[in-house]
C-alpha positions as CSV (number, residue, x, y, z in Angstrom):
1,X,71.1,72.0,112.2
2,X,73.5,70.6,109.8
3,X,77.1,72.8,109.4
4,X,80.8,72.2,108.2
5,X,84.0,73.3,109.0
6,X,86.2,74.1,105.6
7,X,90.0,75.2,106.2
8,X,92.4,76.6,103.4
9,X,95.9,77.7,103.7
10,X,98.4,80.2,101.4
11,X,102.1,80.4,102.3
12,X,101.5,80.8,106.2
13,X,97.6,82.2,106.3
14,X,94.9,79.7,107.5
15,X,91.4,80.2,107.3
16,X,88.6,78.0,108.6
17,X,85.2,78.5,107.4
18,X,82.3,77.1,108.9
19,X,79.0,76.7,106.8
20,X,75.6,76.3,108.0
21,X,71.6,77.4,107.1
22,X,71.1,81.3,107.1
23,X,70.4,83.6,105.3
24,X,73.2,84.5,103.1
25,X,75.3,86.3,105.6
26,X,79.1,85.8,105.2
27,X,81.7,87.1,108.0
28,X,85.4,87.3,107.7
29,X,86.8,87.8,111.0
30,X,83.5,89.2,112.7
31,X,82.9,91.7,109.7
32,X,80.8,91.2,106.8
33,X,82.3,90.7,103.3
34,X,80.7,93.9,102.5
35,X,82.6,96.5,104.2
36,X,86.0,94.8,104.0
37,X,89.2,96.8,102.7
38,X,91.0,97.2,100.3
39,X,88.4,96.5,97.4
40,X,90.9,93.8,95.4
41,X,90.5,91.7,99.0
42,X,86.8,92.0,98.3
43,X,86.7,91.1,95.3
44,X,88.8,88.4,95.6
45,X,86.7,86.9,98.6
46,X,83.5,87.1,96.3
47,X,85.1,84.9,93.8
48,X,83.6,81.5,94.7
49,X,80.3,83.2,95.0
50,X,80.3,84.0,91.4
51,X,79.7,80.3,90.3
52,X,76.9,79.2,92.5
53,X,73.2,79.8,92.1
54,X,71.6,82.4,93.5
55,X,69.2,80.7,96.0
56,X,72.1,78.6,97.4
57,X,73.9,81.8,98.1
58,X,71.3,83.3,100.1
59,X,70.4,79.7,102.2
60,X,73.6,79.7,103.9
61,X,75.5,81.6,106.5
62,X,79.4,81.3,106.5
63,X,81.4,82.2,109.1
64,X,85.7,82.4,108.2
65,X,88.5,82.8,110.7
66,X,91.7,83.5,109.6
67,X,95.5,84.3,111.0
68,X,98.5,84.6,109.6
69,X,100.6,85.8,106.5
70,X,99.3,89.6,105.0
71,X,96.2,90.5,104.1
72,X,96.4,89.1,100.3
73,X,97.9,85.5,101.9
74,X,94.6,86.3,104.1
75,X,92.6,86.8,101.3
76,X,93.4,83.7,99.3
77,X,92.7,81.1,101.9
78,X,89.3,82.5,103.2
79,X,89.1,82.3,99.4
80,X,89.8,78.5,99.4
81,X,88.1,77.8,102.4
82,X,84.9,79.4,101.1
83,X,84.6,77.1,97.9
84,X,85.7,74.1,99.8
85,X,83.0,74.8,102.0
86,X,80.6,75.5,99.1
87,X,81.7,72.5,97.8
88,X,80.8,70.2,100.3
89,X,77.4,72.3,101.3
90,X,76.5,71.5,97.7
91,X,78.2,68.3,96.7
92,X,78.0,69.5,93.0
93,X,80.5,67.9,90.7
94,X,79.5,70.9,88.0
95,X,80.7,73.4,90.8
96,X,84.0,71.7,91.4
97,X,84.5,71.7,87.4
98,X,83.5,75.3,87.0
99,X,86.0,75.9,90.1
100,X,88.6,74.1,88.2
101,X,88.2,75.7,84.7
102,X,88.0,79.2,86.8
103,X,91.3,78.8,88.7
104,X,92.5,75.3,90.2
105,X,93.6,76.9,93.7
106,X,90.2,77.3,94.7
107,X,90.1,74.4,95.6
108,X,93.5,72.7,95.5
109,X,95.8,74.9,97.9
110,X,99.1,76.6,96.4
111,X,101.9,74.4,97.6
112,X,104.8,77.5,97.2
113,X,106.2,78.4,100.9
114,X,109.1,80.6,101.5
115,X,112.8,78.9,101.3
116,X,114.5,79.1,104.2
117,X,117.8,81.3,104.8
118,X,121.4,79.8,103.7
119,X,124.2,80.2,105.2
120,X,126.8,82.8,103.3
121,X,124.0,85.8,102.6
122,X,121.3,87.8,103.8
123,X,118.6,85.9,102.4
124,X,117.7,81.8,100.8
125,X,119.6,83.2,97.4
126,X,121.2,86.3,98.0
127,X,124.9,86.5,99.2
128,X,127.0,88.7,101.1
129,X,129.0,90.8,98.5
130,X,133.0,91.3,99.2
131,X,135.4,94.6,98.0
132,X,138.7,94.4,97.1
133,X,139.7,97.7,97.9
């Protein structure tokens, strides 16, 4: 039986999704994309499913694993690792357009990380403040 593994990453969430024949089942973590929480997280996971036909939907199972970051980071890297898998399950060139015209990080990840901490402040901008008085 033919599957492939699909990874995506924002700021420090991974997510690896692994495609295969089924019957349109999709997991996130061991719990179906039904039932997951909050509803924006849902709805955001769904996304790639919104531009591929409806009998390729329900021919495949995918199964995502992810770690790191918060639950929105989360959410947009099971995101990109779903249409990359999609993607290569389908090999559809119209699917990677209407990805594209749709928002580019679906498939291309979002290269923004977090800038490290300076000396001279709290923070990578911020910086101690000093009274007078």
């Amino acid at each position: 039986m033919k599957s492939l593994l699909r990874s995506g990453k924002r700021r420090t969430a991974i997510a690896r999704a692994i495609i295969k024949e089924g019957t349109g089942r999709v997991l996130i973590n061991g719990k179906p994309i039904e039932i997951i929480e909050p509803e924006i997280v849902k709805m955001k996971l769904m996304e790639p499913f919104y531009f591929v036909e409806e009998k390729t939907r329900h021919s495949v199972d995918i199964k995502v694993k992810v770690k790191g970051g918060g639950y929105m980071g989360q959410a947009d890297a099971a995101r990109t690792a779903i249409a990359r898998a999609l993607l290569a399950w389908t090999d559809s060139e119209e699917l990677r357009i209407k990805y594209t015209e749709y928002d580019r990080h679906m498939i291309v990840g979002d290269p923004r990380r977090r800038e490290p901490k300076q000396f001279g402040g709290p923070g990578a901008r911020a910086k101690y403040t000093k009274s007078y008085r």
